[in-house]
N, C-alpha and C positions, 0 to 999 in steps of 0.2 A: 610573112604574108603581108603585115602592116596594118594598117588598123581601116584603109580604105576596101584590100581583101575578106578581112574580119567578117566586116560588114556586107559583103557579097554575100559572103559561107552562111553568114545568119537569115539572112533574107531566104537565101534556096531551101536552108533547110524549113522554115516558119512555112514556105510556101508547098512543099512537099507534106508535112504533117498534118495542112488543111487540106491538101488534096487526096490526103492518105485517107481510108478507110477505118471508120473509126472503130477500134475494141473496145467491145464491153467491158467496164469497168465493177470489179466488185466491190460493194461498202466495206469499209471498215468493222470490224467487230465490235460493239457497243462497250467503253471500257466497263473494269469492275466496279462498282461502288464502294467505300472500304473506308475507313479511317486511316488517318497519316499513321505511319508508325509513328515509334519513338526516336528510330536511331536514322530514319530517314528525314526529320527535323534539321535544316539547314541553322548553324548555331550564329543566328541575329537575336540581337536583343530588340524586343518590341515596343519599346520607350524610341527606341532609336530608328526602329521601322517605321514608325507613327512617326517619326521628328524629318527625318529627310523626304519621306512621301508627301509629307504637309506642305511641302514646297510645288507643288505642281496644285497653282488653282484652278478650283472648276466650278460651276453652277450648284445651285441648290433648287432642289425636287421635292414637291411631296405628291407621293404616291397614294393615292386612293383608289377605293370599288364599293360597289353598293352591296348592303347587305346580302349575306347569301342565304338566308334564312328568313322567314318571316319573323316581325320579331325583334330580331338584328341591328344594329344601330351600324354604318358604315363602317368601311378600316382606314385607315392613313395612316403613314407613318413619314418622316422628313427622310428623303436621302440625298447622299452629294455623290453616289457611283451611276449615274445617268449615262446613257450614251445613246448617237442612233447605231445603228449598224450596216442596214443593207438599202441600197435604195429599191431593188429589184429582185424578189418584191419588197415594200417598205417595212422592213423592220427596227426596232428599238432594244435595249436592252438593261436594267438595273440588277446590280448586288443587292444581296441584303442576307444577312445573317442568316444561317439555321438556327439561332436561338431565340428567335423574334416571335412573339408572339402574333403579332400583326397577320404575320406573311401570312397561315395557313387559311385564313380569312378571307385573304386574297387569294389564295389558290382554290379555295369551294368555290369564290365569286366565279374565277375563270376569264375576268377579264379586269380591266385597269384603267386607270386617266395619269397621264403625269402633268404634271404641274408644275411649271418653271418659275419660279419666286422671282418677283421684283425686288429691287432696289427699294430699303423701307419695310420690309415685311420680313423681319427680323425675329421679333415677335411670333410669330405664325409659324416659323420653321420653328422654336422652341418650342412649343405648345403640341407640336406634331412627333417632338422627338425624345418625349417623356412615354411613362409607359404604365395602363392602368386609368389614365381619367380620360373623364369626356373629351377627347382630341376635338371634336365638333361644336362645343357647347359655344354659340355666341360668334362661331362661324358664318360669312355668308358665302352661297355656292348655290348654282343650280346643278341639273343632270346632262352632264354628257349625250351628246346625239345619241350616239349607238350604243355603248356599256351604258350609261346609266350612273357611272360613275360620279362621286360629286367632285364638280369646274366647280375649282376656287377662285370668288371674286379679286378683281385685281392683279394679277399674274399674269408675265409679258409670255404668257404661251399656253398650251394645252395640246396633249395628244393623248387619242381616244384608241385603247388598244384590248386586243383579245389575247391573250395567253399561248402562245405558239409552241415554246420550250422549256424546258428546263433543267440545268446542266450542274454539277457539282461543279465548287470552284476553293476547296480547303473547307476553312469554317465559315463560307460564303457559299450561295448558290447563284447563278445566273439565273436569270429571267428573262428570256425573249419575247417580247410581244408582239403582234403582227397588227399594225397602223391601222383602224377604220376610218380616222377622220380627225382632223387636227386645226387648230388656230393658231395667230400668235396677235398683238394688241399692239394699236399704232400710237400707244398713249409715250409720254417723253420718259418716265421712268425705264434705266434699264436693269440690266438682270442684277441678284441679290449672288456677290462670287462669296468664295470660301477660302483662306489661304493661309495657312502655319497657326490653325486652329480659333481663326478668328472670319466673324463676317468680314468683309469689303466689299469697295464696288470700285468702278471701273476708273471713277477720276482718282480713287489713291490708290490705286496701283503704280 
């Protein structure tokens, strides 16, 4: 046929299944929630998981929400599994442990701020990624437009989110959050990267 036919046959057909009538589509069945097995464990050593994933850098996060209790002192915790997702509508998305004590905090809150660290605040993503003290003491930040969340001063961004999903991911969960309202800072600092277990930023790369 050739690759100029190809391309006829695809067009007709693309144009046929828009003009087609569309069937109803039924969801998917919600998978089961469950623990890995033992014998369904792919045999990686995790010294070596951690050592070749550390090669892909990426931004560093810290995730907060305002108390969900009266009483309460905020939650945050540092993370580097940030991402957006959808633009339409605008979603986001972070990992973070089921062992974390933080998260559940953030899941009563129901809603979130992430916080994209500058270049230089180095400091600040340790202090968020310890576990047990005052993550805020000596912190400055005000409240997020809509959550409430504490915007940490100095940080080349901010997005203000509501809790949309939440999805197993091993001994990781996804977190979706659905975007109300977001910033970023026109100041010269840029973002604080992550890569083979060590900060960096952008001119040593």
């Amino acid at each position: 046929m050739g690759q100029a036919g190809t391309a006829e046959a695809a067009v007709r057909y693309l144009r046929s299944v828009r003009t087609a009538a569309a069937e109803p589509v039924e969801a998917l069945p919600r998978p089961e929630l469950r623990c890995v097995g033992a014998d369904e464990r792919a045999p990686l050593d995790a010294r070596e998981f951690r050592s070749v994933l550390g090669n892909f850098a990426s931004g560093v996060a810290v995730v907060t929400a305002p108390p969900a209790a009266a009483g309460e002192p905020p939650a945050g915790f540092a993370c580097q599994s940030f991402t957006s997702l959808s633009l339409d509508p605008p979603l986001v998305a972070f990992m973070v442990g089921r062992t974390s004590t933080t998260w559940p905090r953030i899941a009563r809150a129901g809603v979130f701020c992430v916080n994209v660290l500058a270049s230089g605040q180095d400091e600040l993503c340790r202090s968020f990624a310890v576990s047990g003290a005052d993550k805020f003491a000596g912190v400055a930040y005000d409240a997020a437009p809509v959550s409430g969340s504490p915007r940490l001063t100095g940080t080349v961004a901010w997005i203000d989110c509501t809790i949309h999903a939440v999805h197993p991911g091993g001994d990781h969960l996804v977190v979706v959050g659905r975007v109300n309202a977001l910033g970023a800072a026109d100041g010269p600092d840029g973002p604080l990267l992550f890569h083979r277990g060590r900060f960096a930023r952008l001119a040593s790369l």
